[in-house]
C-alpha positions as CSV (number, residue, x, y, z in Angstrom):
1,X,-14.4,-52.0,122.7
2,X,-17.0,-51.2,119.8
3,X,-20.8,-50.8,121.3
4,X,-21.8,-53.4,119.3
5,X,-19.4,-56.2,120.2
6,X,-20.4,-55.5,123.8
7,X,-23.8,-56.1,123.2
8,X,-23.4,-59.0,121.3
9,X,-21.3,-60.7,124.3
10,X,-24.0,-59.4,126.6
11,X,-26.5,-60.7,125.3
12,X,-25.6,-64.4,125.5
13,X,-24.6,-63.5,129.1
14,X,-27.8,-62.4,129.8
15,X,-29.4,-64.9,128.4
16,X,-27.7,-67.6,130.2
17,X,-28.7,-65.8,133.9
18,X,-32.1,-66.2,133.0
19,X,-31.9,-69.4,131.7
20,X,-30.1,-70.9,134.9
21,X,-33.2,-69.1,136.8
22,X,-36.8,-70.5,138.0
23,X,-38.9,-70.2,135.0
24,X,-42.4,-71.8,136.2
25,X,-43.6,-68.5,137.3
26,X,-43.4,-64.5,136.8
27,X,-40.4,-62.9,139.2
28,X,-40.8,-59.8,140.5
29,X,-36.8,-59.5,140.4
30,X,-36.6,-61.2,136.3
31,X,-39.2,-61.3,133.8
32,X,-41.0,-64.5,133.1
33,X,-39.6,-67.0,130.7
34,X,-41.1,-69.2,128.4
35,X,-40.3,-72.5,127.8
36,X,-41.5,-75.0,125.5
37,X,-43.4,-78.4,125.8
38,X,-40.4,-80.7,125.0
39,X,-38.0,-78.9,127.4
40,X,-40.3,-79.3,129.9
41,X,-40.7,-83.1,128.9
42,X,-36.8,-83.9,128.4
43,X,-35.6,-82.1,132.0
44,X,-36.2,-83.8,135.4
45,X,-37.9,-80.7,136.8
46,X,-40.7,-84.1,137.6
47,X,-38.2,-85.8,139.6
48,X,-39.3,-85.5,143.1
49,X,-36.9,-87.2,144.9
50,X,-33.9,-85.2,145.0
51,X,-33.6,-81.1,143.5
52,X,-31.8,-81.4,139.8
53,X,-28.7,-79.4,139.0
54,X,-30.9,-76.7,137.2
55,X,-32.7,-76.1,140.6
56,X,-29.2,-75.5,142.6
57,X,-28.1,-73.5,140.0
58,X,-31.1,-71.2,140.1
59,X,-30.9,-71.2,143.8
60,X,-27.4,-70.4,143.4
61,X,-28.1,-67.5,141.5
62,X,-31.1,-66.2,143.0
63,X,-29.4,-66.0,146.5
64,X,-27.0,-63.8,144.8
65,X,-29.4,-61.5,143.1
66,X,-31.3,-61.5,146.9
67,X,-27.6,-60.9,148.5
68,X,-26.9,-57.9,145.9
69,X,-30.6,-56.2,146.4
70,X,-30.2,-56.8,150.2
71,X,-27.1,-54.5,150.3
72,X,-28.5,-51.5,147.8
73,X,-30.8,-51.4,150.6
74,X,-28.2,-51.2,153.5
75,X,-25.6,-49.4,152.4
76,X,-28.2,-47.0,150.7
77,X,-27.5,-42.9,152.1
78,X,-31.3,-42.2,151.0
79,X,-34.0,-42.9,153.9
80,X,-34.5,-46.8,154.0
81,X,-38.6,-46.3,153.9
82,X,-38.2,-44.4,150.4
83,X,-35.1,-47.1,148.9
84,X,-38.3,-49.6,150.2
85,X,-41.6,-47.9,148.2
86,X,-39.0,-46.5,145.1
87,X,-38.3,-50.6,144.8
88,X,-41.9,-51.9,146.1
89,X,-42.5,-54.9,143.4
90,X,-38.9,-56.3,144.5
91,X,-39.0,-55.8,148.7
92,X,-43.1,-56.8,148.4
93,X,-42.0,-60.3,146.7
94,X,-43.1,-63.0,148.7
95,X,-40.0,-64.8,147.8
96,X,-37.8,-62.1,149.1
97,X,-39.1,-61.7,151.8
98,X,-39.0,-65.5,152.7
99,X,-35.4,-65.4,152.3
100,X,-34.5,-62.5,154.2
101,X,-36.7,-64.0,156.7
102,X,-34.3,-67.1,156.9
103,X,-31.2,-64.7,156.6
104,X,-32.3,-63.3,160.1
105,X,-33.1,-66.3,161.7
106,X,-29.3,-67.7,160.4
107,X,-27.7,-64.7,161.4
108,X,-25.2,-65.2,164.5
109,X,-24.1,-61.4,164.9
110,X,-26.2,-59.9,167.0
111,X,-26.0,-56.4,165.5
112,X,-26.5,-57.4,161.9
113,X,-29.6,-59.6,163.3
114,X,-31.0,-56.8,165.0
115,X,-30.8,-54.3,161.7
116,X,-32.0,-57.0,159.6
117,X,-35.3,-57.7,161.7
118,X,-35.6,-54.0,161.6
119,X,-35.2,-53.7,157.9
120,X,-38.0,-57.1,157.7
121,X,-40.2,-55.6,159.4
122,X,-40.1,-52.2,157.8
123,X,-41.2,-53.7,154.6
124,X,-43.7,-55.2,156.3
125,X,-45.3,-52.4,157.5
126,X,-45.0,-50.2,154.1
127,X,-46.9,-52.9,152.5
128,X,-49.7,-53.0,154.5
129,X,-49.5,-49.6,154.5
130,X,-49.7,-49.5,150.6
131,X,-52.5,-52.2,150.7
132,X,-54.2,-50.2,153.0
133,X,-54.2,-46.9,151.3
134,X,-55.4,-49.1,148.1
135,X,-58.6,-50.2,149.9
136,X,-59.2,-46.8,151.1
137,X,-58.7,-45.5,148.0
138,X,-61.3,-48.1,146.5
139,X,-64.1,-47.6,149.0
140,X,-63.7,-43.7,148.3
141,X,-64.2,-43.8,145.0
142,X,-67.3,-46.6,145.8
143,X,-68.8,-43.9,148.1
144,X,-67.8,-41.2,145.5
145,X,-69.9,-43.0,142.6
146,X,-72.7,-44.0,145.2
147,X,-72.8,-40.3,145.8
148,X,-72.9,-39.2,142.1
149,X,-75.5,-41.6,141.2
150,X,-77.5,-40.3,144.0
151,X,-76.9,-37.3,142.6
152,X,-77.8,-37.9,139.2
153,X,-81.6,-39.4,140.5
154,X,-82.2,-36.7,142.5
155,X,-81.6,-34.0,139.4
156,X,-83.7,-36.0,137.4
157,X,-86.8,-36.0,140.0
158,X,-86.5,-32.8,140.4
159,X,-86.3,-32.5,136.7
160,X,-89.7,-34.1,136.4
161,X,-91.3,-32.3,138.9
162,X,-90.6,-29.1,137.2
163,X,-91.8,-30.4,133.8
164,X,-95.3,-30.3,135.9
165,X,-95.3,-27.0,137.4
166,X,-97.3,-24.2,136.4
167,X,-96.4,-20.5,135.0
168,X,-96.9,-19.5,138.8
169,X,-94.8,-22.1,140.5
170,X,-91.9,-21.3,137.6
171,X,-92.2,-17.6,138.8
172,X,-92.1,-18.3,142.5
173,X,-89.6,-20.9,142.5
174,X,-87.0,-18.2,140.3
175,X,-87.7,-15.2,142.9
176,X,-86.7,-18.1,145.5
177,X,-83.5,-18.7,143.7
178,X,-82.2,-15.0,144.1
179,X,-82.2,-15.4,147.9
180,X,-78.8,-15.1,149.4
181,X,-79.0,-19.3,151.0
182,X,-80.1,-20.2,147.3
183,X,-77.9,-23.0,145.8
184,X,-76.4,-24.0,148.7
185,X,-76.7,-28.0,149.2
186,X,-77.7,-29.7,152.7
187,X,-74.0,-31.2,153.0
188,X,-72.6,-27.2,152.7
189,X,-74.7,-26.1,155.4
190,X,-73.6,-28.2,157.8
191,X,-70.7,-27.5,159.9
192,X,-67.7,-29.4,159.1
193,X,-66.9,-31.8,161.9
194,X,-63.5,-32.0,164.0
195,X,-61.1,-34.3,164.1
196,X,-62.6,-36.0,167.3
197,X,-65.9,-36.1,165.4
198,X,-65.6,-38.0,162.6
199,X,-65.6,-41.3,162.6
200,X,-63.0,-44.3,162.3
201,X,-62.4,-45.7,158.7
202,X,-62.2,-49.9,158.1
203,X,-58.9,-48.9,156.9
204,X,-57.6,-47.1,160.2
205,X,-59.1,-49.8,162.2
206,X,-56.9,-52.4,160.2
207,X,-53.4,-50.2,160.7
208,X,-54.0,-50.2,164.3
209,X,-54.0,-54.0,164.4
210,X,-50.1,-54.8,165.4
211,X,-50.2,-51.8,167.4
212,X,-52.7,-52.8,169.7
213,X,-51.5,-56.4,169.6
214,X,-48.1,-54.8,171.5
215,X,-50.4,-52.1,173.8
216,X,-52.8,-55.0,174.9
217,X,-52.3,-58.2,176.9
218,X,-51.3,-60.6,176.6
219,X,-48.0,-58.8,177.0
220,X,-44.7,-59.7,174.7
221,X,-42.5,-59.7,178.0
222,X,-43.3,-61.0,181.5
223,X,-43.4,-58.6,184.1
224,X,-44.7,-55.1,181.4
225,X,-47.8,-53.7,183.0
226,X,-50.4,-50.7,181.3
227,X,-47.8,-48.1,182.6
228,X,-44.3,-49.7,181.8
229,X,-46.2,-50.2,178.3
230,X,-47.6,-46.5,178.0
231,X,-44.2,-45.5,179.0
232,X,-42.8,-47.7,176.3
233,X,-44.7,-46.8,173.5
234,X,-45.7,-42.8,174.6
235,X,-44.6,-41.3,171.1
236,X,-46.8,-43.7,169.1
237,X,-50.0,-42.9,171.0
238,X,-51.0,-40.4,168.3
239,X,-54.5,-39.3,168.2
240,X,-56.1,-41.6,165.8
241,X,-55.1,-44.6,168.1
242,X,-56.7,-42.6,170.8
243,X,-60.0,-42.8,169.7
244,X,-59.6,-46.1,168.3
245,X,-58.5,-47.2,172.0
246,X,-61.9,-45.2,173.0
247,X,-63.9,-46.9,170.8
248,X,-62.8,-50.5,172.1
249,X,-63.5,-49.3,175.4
250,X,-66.7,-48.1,174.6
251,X,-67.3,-51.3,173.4
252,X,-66.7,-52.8,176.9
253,X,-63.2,-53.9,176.4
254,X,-61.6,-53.1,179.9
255,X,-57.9,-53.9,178.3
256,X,-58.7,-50.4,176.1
257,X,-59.9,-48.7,179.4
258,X,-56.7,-49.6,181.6
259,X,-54.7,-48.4,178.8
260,X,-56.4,-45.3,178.7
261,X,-56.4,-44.6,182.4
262,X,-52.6,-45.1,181.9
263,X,-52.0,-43.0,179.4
264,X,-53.8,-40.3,181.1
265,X,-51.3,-40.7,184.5
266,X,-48.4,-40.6,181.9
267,X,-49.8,-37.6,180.2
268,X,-50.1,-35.6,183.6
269,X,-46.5,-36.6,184.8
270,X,-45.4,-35.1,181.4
271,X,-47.5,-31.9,181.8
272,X,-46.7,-31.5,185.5
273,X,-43.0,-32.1,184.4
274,X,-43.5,-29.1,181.1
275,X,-45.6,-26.6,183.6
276,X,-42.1,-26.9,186.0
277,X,-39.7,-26.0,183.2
278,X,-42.0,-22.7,181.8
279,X,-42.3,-21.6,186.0
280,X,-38.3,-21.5,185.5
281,X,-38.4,-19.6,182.1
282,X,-41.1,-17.2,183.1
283,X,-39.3,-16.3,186.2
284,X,-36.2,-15.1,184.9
285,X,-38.0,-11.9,184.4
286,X,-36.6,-10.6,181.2
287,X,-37.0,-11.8,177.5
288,X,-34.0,-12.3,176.5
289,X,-33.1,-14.3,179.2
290,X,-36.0,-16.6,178.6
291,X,-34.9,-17.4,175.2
292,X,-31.1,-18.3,176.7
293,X,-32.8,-20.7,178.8
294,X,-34.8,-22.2,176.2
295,X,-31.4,-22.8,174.5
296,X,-29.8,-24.4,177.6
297,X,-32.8,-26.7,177.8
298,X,-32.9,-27.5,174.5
299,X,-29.5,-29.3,174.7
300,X,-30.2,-30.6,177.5
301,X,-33.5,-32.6,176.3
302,X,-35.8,-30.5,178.5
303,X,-37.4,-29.2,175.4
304,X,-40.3,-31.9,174.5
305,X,-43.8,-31.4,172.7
306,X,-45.7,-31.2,176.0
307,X,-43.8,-28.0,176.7
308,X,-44.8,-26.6,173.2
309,X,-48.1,-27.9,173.4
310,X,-48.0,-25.9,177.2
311,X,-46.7,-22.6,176.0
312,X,-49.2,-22.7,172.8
313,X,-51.9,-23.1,175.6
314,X,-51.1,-20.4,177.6
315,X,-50.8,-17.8,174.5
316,X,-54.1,-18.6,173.4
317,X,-55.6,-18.1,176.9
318,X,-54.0,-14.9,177.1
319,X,-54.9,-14.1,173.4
320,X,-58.5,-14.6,174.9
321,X,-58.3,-12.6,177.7
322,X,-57.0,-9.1,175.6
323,X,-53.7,-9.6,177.0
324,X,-51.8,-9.2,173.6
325,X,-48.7,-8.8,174.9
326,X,-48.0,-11.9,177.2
327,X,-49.5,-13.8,174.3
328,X,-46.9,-12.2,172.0
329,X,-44.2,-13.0,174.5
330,X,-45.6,-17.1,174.3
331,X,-45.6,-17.0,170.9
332,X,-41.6,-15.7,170.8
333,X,-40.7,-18.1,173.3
334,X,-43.0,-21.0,171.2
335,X,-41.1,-20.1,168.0
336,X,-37.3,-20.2,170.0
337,X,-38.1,-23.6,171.7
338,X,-39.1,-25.2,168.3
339,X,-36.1,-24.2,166.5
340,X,-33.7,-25.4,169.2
341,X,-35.2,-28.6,169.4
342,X,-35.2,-29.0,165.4
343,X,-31.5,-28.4,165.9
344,X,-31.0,-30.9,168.5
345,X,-32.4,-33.6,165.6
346,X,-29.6,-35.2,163.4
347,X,-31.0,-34.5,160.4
348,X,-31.3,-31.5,158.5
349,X,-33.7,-32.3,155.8
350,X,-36.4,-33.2,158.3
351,X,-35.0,-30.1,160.2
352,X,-36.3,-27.9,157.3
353,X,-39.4,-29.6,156.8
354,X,-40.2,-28.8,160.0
355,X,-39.5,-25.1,159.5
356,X,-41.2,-24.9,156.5
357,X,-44.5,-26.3,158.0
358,X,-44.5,-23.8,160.9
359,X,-44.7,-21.4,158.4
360,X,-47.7,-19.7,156.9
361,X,-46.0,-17.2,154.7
362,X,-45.1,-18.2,151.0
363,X,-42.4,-15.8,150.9
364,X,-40.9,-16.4,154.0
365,X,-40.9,-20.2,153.0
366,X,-39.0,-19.2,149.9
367,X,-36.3,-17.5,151.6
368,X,-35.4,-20.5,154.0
369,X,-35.3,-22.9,151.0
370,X,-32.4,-20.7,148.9
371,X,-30.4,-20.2,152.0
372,X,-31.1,-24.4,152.6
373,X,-30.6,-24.6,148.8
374,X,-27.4,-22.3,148.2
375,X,-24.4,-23.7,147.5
376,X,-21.3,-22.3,150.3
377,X,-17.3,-22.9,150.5
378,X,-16.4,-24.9,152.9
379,X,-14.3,-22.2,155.3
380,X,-12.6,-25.4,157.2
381,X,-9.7,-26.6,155.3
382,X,-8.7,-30.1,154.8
383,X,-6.0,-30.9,157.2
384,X,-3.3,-32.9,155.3
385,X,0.0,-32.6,155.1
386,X,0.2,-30.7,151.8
387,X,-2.3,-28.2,153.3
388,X,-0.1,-27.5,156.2
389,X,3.2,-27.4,154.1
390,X,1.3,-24.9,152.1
391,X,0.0,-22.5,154.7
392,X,3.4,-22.8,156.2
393,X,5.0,-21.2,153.1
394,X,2.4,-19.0,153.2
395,X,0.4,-19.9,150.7
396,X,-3.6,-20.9,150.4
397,X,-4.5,-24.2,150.4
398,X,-6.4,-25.9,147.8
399,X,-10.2,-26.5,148.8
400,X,-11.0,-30.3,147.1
401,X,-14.5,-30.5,147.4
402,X,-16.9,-28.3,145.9
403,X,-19.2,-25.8,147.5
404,X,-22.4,-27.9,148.9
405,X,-25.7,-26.6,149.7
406,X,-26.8,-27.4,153.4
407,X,-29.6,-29.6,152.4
408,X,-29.4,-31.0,148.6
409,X,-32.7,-30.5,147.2
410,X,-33.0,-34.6,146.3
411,X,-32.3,-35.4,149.9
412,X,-34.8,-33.2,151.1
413,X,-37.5,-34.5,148.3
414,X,-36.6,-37.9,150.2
415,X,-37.3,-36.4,153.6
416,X,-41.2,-35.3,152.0
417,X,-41.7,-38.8,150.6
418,X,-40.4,-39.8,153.9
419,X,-42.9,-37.8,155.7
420,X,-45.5,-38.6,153.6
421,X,-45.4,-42.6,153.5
422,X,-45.5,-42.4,157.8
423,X,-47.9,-39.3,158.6
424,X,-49.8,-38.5,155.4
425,X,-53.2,-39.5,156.3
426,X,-52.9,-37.4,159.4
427,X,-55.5,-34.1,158.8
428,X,-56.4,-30.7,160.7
429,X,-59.9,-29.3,161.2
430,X,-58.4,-25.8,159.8
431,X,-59.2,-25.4,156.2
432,X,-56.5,-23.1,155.5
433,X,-53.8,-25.3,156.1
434,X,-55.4,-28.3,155.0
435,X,-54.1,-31.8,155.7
436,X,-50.5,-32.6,155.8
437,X,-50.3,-34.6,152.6
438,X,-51.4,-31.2,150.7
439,X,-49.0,-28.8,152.3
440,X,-46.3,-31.4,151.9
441,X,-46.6,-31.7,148.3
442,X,-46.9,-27.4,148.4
443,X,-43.4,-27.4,149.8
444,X,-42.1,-30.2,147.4
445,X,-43.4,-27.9,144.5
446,X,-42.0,-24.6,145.8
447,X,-38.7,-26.2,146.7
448,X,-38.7,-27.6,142.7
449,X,-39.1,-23.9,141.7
450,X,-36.1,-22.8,144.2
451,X,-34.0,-25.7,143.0
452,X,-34.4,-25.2,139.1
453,X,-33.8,-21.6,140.0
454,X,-30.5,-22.2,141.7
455,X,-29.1,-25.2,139.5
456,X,-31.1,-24.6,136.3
457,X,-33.7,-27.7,134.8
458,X,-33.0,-31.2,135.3
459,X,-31.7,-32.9,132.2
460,X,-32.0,-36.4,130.5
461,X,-28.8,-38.3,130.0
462,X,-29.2,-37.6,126.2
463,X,-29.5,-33.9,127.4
464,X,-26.5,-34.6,129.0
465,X,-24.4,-36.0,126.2
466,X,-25.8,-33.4,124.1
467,X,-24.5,-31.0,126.1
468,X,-21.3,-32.4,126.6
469,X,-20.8,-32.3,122.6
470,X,-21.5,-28.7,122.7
471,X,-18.5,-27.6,125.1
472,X,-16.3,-29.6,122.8
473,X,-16.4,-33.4,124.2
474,X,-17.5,-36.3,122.8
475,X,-20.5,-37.6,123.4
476,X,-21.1,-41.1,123.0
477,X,-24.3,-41.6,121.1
478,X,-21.8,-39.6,118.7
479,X,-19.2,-41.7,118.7
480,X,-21.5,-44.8,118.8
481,X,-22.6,-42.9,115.1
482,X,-19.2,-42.2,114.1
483,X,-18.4,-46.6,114.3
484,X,-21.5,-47.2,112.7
485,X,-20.8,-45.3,109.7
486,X,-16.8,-46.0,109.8
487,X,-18.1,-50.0,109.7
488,X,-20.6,-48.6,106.7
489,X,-17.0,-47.2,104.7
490,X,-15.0,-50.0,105.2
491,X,-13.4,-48.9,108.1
492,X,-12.5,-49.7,111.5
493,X,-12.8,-46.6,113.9
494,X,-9.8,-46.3,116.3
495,X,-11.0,-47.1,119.5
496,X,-12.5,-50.1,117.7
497,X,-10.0,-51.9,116.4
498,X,-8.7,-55.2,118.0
499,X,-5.7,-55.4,116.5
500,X,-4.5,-51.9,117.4
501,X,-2.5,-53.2,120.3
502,X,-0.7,-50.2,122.3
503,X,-0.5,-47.9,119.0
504,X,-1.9,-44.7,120.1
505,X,-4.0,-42.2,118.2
506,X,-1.9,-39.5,116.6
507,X,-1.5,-36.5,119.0
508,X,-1.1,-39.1,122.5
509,X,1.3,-40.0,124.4
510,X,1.9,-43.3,126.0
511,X,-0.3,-42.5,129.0
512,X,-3.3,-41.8,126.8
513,X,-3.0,-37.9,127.5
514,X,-3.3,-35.2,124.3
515,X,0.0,-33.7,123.4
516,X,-0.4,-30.0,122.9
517,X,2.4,-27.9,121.0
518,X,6.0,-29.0,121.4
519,X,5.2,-31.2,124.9
């Protein structure tokens, strides 16, 4: 069909969705539409007492538009939390998210109720997330310009006061300036204060909120008590909602205090339960038995933080004392017990992120993303029929698919966005290392050198085309130009013509496939 008599029965297509839509408003899914006085006046869009057929029909439509966007997002491979922020002004809608809100409630299959909830409730949470990390933005940049202002006056006082000094105070205030503490402000003498020391933002106070309304009572089921609910929720007491749950009991709230004296009796069962599995390892005598012990315990789901966080403690104790090489023996069996239990998780983007962050060394990092990156065969063969005819005949079979990397480099950009919408505001009181938001975007960037390396440059889908025309195919901005100027001549290119019925181009056959030589 010719380009331009598929846009022109577009068009009208197009134009008759958005008509048949709501047009009293901007959509985040359509554009807004105008409509003019007399329209307004002549259709019954007034009538209150029963919806017209313009309203059905829009409801109609916009349940199927809702229906369509709804399964991009289920049947999407990519991690739902990045589908939700790379499509934010469509899953934010308050529309939207009123219907899929119905859609739950109407649901009678349990399962599909259950993933929806979850799905409603993500969006929820990335929004207020996003709305959150807009009002901390804001007040940074407030305190940023209150800061610079401050600045500013206190440059130009000091400016004046040095329009008043004498030859004597000029001379004496330069011989001051060559001392080594000269130029250093206030704010860079001070020490720079730990994690535990600095205080709680508005902004983290506000993404506690739901999280304390499920920690605190009243409880959501009968019969939960401080325990049940600290054993319920262990992996989401991180250490920011520590010392907001300090601060409220501080504040007198006994709720925060029983919560806390729970936590603590969960945290020594854990720790109790860690030091019992590294009295096993350790007594085994021999390295390398250790490390096949790890790996048993691994599968077994032995291996948990509060045994890593355990055998980090001990290293540093013994890197205290001068006992280099127990601590060097920790460290081993610190390194071992991470990897296995990074294997033990399903997926092998966030699997390499995690490897990546342990490191330190840029080279090192390199390395694991072009063996992650590298293309390989697939060494297990498909096992169909044909195969098995052919290896019984003694020939190879035929590998279909094409050699994959272990992690493509798109999924793993996915996992750092991932990452970075759930933990980025989580920081380290090392300042080489800096916060996780920075070395996460360091990874992204070295992995986007390793990738271009391996695959070459991304291209455009002109690029593309262009490309295709130089290996000797057709690209179709080309042979969108070659109908243009056919129509210009008088002429109807091939492909173009209506009338051409099942006459194939010279040098076809009937199945549409070139004929070369005598075939």
């Amino acid at each position: 069909m010719k380009l331009s008599l598929a846009l022109s029965l577009l068009l009208p297509s197009l134009s008759a969705g958005f008509a048949s839509l709501p047009h009293k408003k901007s959509h985040a899914f359509f554009p807004p539409l105008q409509m003019g006085i007399m329209d307004e006046v002549n259709s019954d869009s007034f009538d209150l007492l029963k919806p017209s057929d313009q309203d059905k029909s829009a409801a109609q439509a916009m349940d199927a538009v809702y229906e369509q966007f709804l399964a991009e997002l289920v049947f999407s491979t990519n991690d739902p939390r990045v589908d939700i922020v790379n499509n934010m002004d469509r899953c934010a809608d308050d529309e939207w998210l009123a219907w899929l809100d119905k859609k739950v409630e109407a649901s009678r299959d349990p399962d599909e109720r259950v993933a929806m909830r979850d799905l409603y409730e993500m969006i929820i949470d990335i929004k207020d997330k996003m709305e959150l990390s807009k009002l901390q933005q804001e007040r940074e940049e407030r305190e940023r310009m209150e800061a610079e202002a401050a600045r500013l006056h206190d440059a130009e006082n000091q400016s004046d006061q040095g329009r008043k000094m004498t030859n004597a105070e000029v001379l004496k205030k330069a011989t001051a300036i060559n001392t080594p503490t000269a130029g250093v402000s206030e704010s860079e003498k001070k020490e720079k204060k730990s994690f535990y020391d600095q205080e709680l933002t508005p902004e983290i106070r506000m993404s506690y909120e739901k999280m304390l309304k499920k920690v605190l009572p009243p409880f959501e089921q009968a019969g939960d008590s401080f325990a049940s609910i600290v054993f319920k929720y262990y992996d989401q007491f991180d250490a920011q909602f520590v010392k907001v749950l300090n601060e409220l009991s501080s504040n007198g709230n006994e709720d925060a205090n029983k919560l806390l004296e729970a936590l603590a009796v969960e945290q020594q069962k854990k720790i109790a339960s860690a030091t019992e599995v590294l009295k096993s390892v350790l007594a085994l005598g021999d390295p390398m038995r250790m490390e096949g012990a790890i790996v048993k315990m691994a599968r077994e789901g032995k291996i948990d933080e509060p045994f890593l966080l355990l055998v980090e403690a001990n290293a540093n104790q013994a890197r205290s004392a001068g006992a280099d090489g127990p601590a060097q023996l920790m460290d081993k069996l610190k390194k071992r017990a991470a990897e296995e239990k990074d294997k033990q998780m399903t997926s092998k983007e966030i699997r390499l992120l995690r490897q990546l962050l342990r490191s330190n060394d840029a080279s090192e990092r390199e390395k694991i993303l072009e063996d992650a990156f590298t293309p390989r065969e697939n060494l297990l063969v498909a096992g169909t029929a044909e195969n098995a005819a052919k290896a019984a005949d003694g020939e190879i079979p035929e590998q279909d698919e094409k050699p994959m990397p272990d992690v493509p480099p798109p999924d793993f950009i996915n996992a750092c966005k991932a990452v970075l919408l759930n933990f980025g505001n989580l920081g380290a009181d090392d300042d080489d290392r800096g916060d996780l938001a920075t070395r996460i975007k360091t990874l992204a960037s070295e992995a986007e050198v390793v990738a271009t390396r391996i695959f070459g440059k991304g291209m455009t889908l002109r690029e593309q085309q262009d490309r295709a025309w130089k290996e000797e195919t057709t690209s179709i901005f080309d042979l969108e130009r070659m109908e243009i100027e056919a129509e210009q001549m008088g002429e109807v290119a091939p492909w173009a013509n209506p009338d051409a019925g099942d006459e194939m181009m010279p040098g076809f056959d009937s199945n549409g496939k070139m004929k070369i030589g005598g075939s």
